[in-house]
N, C-alpha and C positions, 0 to 999 in steps of 0.2 A: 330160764336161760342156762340150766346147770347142763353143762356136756354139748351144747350149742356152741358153735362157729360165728362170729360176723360176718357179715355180709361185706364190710367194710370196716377200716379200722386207719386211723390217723397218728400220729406219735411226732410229739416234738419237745426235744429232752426228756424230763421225768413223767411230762401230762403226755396222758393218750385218750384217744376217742375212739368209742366201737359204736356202729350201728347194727342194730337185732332184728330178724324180722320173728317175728312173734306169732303163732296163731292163738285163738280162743273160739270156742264156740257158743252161739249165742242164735237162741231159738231153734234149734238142731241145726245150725249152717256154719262152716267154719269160717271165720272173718281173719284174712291176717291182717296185720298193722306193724309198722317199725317203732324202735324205741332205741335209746341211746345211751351210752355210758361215758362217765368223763372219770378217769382215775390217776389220782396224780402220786408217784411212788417213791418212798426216799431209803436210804440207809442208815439204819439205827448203830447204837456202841456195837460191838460183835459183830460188824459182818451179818445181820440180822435186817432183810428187804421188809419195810411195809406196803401198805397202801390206803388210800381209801377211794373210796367208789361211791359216785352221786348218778343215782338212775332218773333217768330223764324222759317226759314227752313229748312230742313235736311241739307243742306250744309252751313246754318248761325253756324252749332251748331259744326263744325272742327274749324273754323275761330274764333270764340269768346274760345273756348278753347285756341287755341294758343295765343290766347292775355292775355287770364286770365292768363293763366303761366307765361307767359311775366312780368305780373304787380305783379303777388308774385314772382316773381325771385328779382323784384326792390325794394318791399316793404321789404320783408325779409332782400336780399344783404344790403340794406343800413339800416337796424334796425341794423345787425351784425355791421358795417362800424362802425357806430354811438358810439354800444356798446366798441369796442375796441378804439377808439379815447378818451371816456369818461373813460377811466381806466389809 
């Protein structure tokens, strides 16, 4: 992917999404295939941009959905839990 363009690319706040289209060769035939990146990027002491970067395959990208849902169903549930215990 190094010096490659997206095909496509999403951004909302610090998270962005690109999709890659990739080729490989495979039995002397070129096969392409897409692949996807999710990076989410913040500001350190200094004025100093990070990031990190989770590379992804079509079928990583059900799987990591359902977990994200997963973790705001937990995060949310017990913000509520929290708030109603503290009243």
């Amino acid at each position: 992917m190094a010096g490659n363009l997206p095909i496509k690319s999403f951004r909302c706040g610090n998270i962005q999404g690109a999709v890659w289209l990739n080729t490989r060769e495979i039995n002397g035939q070129k096969v392409s295939f897409k692949t996807a990146t999710l990076r989410r990027s913040w500001k350190q002491e200094g004025d100093v941009w990070r990031d990190e970067v989770l590379n992804l395959r079509k079928n990583d990208i059900a799987k990591g959905l359902v977990v994200l849902n997963k973790l705001m169903e937990e995060l949310l549930l017990s913000d509520e839990k929290e708030s109603e215990e503290n009243e």
